[in-house]
C-alpha positions in Angstrom: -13.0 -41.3 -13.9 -9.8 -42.4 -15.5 -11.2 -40.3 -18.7 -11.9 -37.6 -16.6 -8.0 -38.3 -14.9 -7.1 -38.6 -18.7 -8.1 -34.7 -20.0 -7.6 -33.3 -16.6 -3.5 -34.5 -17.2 -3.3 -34.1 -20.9 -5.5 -31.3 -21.8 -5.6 -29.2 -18.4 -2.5 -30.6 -17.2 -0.5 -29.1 -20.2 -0.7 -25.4 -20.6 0.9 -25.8 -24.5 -2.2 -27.9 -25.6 -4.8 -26.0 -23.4 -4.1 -22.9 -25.2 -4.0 -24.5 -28.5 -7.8 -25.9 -27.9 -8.7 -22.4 -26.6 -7.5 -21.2 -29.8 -9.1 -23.9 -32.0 -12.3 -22.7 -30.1 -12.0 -19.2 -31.1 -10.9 -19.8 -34.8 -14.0 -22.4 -35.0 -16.5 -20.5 -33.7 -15.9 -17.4 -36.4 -16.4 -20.0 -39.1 -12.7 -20.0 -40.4 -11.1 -22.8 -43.1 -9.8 -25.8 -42.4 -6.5 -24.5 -43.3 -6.6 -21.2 -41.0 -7.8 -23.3 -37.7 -5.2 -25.7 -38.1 -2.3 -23.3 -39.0 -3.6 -20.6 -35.9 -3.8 -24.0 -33.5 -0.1 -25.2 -34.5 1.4 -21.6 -34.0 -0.1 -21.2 -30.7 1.5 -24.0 -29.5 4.8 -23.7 -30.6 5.0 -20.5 -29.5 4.4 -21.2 -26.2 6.7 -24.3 -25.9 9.4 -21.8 -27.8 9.1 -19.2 -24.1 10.5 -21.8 -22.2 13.6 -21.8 -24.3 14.1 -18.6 -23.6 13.5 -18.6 -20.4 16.4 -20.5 -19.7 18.8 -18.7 -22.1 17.8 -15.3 -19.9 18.4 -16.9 -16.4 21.8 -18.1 -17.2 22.7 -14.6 -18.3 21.1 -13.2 -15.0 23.0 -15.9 -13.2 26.4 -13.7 -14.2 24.8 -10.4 -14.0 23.2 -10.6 -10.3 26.5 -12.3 -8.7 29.1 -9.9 -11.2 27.0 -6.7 -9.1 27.2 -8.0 -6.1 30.8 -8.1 -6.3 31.0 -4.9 -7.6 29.3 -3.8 -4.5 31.0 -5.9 -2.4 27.5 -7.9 -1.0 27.3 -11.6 -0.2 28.0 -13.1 -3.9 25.5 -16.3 -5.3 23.2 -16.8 -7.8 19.3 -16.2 -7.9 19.2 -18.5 -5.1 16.2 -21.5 -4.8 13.0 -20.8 -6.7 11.3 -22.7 -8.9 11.2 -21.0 -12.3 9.6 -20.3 -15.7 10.4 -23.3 -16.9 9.4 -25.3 -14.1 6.5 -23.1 -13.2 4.5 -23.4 -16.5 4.7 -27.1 -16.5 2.8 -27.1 -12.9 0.9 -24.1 -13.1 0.5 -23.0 -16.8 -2.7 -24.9 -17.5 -4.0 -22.8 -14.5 -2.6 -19.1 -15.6 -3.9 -20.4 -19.5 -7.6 -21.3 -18.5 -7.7 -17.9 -15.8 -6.7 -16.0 -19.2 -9.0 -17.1 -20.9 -11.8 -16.8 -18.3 -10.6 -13.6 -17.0 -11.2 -12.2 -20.9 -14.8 -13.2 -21.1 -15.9 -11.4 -18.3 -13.9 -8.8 -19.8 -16.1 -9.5 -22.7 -19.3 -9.6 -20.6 -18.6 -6.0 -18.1 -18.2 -4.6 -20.9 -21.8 -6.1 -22.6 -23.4 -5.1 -19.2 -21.9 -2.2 -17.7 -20.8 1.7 -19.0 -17.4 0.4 -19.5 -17.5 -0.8 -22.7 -13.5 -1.7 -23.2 -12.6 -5.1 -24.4 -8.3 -5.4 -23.3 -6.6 -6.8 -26.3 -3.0 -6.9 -25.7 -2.9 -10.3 -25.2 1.2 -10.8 -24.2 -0.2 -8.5 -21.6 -2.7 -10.7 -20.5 -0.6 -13.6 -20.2 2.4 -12.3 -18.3 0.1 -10.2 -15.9 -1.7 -14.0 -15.3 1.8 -15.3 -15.0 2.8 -12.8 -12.3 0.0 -13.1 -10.1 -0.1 -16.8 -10.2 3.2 -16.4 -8.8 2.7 -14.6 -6.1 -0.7 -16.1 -5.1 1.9 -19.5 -5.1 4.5 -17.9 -3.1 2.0 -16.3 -0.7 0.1 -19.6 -0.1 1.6 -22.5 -1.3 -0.1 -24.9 -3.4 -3.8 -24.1 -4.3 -6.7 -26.3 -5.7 -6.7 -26.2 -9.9 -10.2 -24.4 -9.7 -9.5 -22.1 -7.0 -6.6 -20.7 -8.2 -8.6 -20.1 -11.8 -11.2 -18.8 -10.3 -9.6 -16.2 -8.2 -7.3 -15.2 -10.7 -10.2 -14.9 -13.5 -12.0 -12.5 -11.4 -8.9 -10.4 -10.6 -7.5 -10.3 -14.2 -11.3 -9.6 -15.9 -12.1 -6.7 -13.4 -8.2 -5.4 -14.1 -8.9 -5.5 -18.2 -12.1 -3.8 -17.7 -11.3 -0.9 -15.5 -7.8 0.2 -16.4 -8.8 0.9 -20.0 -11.2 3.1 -18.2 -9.2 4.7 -15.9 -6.7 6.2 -18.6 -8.6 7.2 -21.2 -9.4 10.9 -20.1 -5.6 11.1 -21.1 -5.9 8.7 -23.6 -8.5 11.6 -25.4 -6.3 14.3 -25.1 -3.7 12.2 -26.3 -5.2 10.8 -29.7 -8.1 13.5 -30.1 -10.9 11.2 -30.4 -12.5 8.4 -27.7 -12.1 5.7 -30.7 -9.4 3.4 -29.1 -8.3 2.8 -25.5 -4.5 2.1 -23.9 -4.6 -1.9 -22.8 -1.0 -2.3 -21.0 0.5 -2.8 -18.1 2.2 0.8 -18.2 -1.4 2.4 -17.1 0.1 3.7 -13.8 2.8 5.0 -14.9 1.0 6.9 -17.1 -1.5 8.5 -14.7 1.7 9.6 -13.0 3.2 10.8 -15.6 0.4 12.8 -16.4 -0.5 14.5 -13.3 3.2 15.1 -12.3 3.6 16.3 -16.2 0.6 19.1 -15.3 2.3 19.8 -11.5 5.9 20.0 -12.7 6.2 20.4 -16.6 5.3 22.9 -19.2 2.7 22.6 -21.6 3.3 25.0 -24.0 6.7 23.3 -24.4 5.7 20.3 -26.4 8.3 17.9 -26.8 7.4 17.7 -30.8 9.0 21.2 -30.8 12.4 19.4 -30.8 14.7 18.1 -33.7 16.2 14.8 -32.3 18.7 13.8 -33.9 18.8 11.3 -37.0 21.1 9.6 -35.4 19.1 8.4 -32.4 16.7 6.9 -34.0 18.2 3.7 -32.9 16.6 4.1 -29.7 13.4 2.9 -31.0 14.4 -0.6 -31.6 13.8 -2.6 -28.2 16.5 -5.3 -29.4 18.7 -2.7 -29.7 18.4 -1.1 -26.8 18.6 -4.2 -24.8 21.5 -5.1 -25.7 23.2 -1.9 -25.8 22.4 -1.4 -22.2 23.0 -4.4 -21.0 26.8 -4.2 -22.6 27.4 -1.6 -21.1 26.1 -2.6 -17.8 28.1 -6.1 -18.2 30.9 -4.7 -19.2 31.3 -1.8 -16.6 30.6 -4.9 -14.4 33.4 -7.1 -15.6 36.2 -4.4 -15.6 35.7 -3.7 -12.0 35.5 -7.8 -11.4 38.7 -7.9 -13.1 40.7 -5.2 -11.3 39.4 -6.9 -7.9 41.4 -9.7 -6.5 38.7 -11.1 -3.7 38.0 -14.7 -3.8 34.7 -14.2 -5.4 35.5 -11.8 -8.3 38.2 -14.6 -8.7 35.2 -17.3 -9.1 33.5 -15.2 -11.3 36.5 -14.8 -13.7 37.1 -18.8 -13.5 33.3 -19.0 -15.2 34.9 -17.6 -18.2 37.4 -20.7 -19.1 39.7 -19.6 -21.4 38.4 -17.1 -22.4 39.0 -13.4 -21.6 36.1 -12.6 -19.1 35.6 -9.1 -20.2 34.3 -10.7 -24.1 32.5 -13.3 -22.1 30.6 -10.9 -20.3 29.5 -8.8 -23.5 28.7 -12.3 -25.0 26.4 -12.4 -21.8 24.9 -9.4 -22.1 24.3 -10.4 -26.1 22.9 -13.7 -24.7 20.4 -12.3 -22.2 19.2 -9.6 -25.8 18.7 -13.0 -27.2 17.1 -14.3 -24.5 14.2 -12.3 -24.5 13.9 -12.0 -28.3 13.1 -15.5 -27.8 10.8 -15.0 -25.7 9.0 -12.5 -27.6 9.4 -14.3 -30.7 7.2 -16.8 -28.4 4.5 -14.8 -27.8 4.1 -12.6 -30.8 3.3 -16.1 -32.5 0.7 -17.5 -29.7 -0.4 -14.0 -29.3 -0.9 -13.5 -33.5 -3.6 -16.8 -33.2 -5.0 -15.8 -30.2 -6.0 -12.5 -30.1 -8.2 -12.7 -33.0 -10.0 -15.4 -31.4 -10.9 -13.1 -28.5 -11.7 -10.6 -31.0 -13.7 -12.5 -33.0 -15.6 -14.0 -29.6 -15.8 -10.3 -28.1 -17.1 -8.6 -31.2 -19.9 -11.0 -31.5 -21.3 -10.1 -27.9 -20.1 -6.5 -27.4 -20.6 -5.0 -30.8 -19.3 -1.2 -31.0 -16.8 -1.9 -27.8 -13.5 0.1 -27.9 -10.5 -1.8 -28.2 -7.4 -1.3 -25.5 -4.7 -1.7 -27.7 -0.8 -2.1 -27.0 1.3 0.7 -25.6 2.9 1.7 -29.2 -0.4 2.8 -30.1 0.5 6.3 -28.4 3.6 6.4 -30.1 3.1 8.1 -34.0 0.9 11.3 -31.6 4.1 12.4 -29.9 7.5 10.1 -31.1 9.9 12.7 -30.0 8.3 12.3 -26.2 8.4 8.9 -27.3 12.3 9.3 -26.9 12.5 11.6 -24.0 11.0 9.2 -22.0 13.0 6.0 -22.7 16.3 8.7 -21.9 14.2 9.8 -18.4 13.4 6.1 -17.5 17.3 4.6 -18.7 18.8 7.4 -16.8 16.5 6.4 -13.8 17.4 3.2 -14.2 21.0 3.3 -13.6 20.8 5.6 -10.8 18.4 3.0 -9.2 20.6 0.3 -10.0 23.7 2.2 -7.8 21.3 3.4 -5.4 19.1 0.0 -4.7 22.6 -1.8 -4.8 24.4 0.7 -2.3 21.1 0.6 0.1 19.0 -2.3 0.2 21.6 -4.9 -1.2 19.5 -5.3 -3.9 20.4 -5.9 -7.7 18.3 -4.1 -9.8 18.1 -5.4 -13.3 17.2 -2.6 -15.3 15.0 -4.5 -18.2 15.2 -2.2 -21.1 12.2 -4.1 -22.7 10.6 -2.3 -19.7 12.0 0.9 -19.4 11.5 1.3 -23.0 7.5 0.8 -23.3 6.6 2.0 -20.3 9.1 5.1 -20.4 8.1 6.0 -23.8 4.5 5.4 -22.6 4.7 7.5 -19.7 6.9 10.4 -21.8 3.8 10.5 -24.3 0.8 10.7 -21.7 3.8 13.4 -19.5 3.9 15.3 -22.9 0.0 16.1 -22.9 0.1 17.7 -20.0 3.8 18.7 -19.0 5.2 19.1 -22.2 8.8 17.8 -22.8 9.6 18.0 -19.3 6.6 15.9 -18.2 7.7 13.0 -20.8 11.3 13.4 -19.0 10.0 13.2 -15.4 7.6 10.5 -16.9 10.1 8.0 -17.6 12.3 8.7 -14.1 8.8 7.7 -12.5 8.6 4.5 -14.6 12.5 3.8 -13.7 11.5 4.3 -10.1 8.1 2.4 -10.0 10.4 -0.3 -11.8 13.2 -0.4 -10.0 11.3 0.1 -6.6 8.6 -2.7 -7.6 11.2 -4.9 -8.6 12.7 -4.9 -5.4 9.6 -5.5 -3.4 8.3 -8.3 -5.8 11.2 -10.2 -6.1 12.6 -10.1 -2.6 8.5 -10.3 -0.9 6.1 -11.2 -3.0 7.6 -13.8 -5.3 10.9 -14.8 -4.7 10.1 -18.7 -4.4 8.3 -18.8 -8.2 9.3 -16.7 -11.0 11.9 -14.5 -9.4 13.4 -14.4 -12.1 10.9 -13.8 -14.7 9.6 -10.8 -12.5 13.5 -9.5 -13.0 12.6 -8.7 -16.5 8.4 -9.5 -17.6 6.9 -7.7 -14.7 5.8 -4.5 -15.2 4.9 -1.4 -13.5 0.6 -2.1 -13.2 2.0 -6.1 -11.1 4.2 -4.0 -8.7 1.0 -2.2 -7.7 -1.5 -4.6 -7.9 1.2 -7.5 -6.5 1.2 -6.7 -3.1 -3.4 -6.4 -2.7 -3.2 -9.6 -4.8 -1.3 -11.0 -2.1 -3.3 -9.7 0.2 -6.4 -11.1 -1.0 -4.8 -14.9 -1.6 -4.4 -14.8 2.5 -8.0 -13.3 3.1 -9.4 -16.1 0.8 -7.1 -19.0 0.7 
């Protein structure tokens, strides 16, 4: 028993180390060198201790922007209020959202051996967030749940959702690409449908968006960093002029956070700050993600030989890149007339995660383009702003607000707000 007590604390008890195993697993089992397993392992690891780090960098930058827009819209100032946090949250429950991962891809790996859908969901940053947010809200809908429980129930959930969204898009997904060789894998898949059925109801077909000369000089617009913290500058600075041209007690607090120094440069610093945040972050999971997605690929190409692979969201991008652009414009636009509207009506912040609106509003302007032309990639990225902004609000205030409210403010994406609220649903029918 105390061995047993032993791995259950050090192995399954710490999520960094349980994926590093599940990665020395996959690398093992396709026969790689010493020198690969060890180097694959390593990198795992790190990068999933280096996520916490910037986790914390991104909720002290949220910490300024949530209060600075409440002020701004004159609502009952404070932080992110009482919840437990990235951080916090993948010391407790990351061993659980790891193992459900990696569960959840093998019967991935095994519907598609048995069944018609033979899709095998590779976009493993995917996989972990989308683990992540469900965890959360299966915490925050029932409290504490039993180690195996919680994998078990999340496994199923997670393998059925990698099987059969893969599925579900790619009728669009052929029209798209030409060919049924490779399938969309990210979290963007309902936005997409939308996109594609408004795109045939509302656009124009014969008005393809590659028909258009962009501009040389937007091509900036590609770059997610970028974008992030171009946005978010803007956003933090329209913010900070109107908190300094206020003289209320709280916009006078929220000046005081500055020091000495002038707040309107230590709010752009913020907004810089919360860019670097989730480059972090990303810098994070590209590296656990490079080790471990070739393990699953190596495991799933053993048992499902000739499966398609559902692949990233920028694998849409080279077939249409000017819709590419239209729909980041449609969902950023979106975006900021949510953020007025959702602050004006519900007393809600929205925080309009350009990492977000980009892939999923460039995702949704490519599948709008197939069917609506460039006005279906347009009206593809206001539905993603609105799906975001909308789900946003529902997750964070309902459905997770005492876990990772704050990495659902920027890592959730438009698939969790949908699927949030049934996986909530079913943690009360079964726990």
């Amino acid at each position: 028993m105390n061995v047993i007590s032993w791995i259950a604390t050090n192995v399954f008890g710490t999520p960094a180390i349980l994926l590093g195993f599940i990665v020395l697993l996959g690398l093992v089992l396709q026969k790689k060198s010493t020198s690969q397993i060890i180097s694959g392992t390593f990198k795992a690891i790190i990068g999933f201790l280096i996520i916490n780090a910037g986790s914390g960098v991104i909720v002290g930058a949220l910490n300024v922007f949530e209060p600075m827009w409440k002020e701004v819209f004159g609502l009952e100032s404070g932080s992110l209020g009482k919840f437990i946090g990235q951080d916090a949250f993948n010391s407790k429950y990351g061993s659980m959202v790891t193992l459900a991962m990696f569960l959840g891809f093998l019967i991935n790996v095994l519907l598609a051996r048995f069944t018609k859908f033979k899709y095998i969901y590779l976009t493993g940053h995917m996989m972990f967030w989308t683990a992540t947010i469900f965890a959360g809200v299966v915490v925050h809908t029932v409290g504490d749940v039993s180690f195996w429980k919680m994998v078990l129930f999340l496994s199923v959930i997670l393998g059925l959702y990698w099987t059969f969204q893969p599925a579900v898009t790619q009728p669009f997904m052929r029209k798209i690409t030409g060919n049924d060789n490779i399938a969309l894998g990210h979290t963007s898949a309902s936005v997409s449908l939308l996109s594609a059925w408004f795109g045939k109801l509302l656009g124009n077909k014969n008005n393809d968006a590659e028909k258009i000369k962009v501009p040389k000089g937007l091509e900036f617009l590609r770059d997610s960093n970028v974008i992030t913290a171009l946005s978010m500058g803007i956003l933090f600075l329209i913010g900070a002029i109107v908190i300094v041209l206020k003289s209320t007690p709280g916009a006078q607090e929220l000046v005081g956070k500055a020091g000495d120094q002038n707040f309107i440069i230590y709010s752009i610093v913020q907004s810089f700050t919360f860019a670097g945040g989730i480059a972090v972050v990303l810098l994070g999971v590209r590296m656990f993600i490079g080790e471990l997605v070739p393990a699953f690929n190596g495991i799933a190409t053993k048992l499902v030989p000739g499966a398609k692979p559902a692949l990233d969201s920028p694998i849409v991008f080279p077939y249409s890149p000017n819709a590419v652009i239209l729909g980041f414009i449609g969902a950023f636009v979106g975006g900021l007339i949510w953020l007025v509207v959702l602050g004006s009506t519900v007393s809600y912040i929205f925080v309009p995660t350009m990492i977000v609106l980009f892939f999923h509003g460039a995702t949704a302007g490519v599948f709008g383009n197939a069917t609506g032309g460039a006005r279906g990639a347009v009206i593809g990225g206001f539905i993603t702003s609105t799906v975001v902004a909308w789900g946003q609000f529902f997750m964070v205030k309902y459905l997770i607000s005492s876990t990772i409210p704050d990495t659902a403010m920027w890592a959730a994406d438009s698939d969790m707000f949908i699927i949030g609220p049934i996986v909530s649903f079913l943690a009360k029918l079964f726990f």
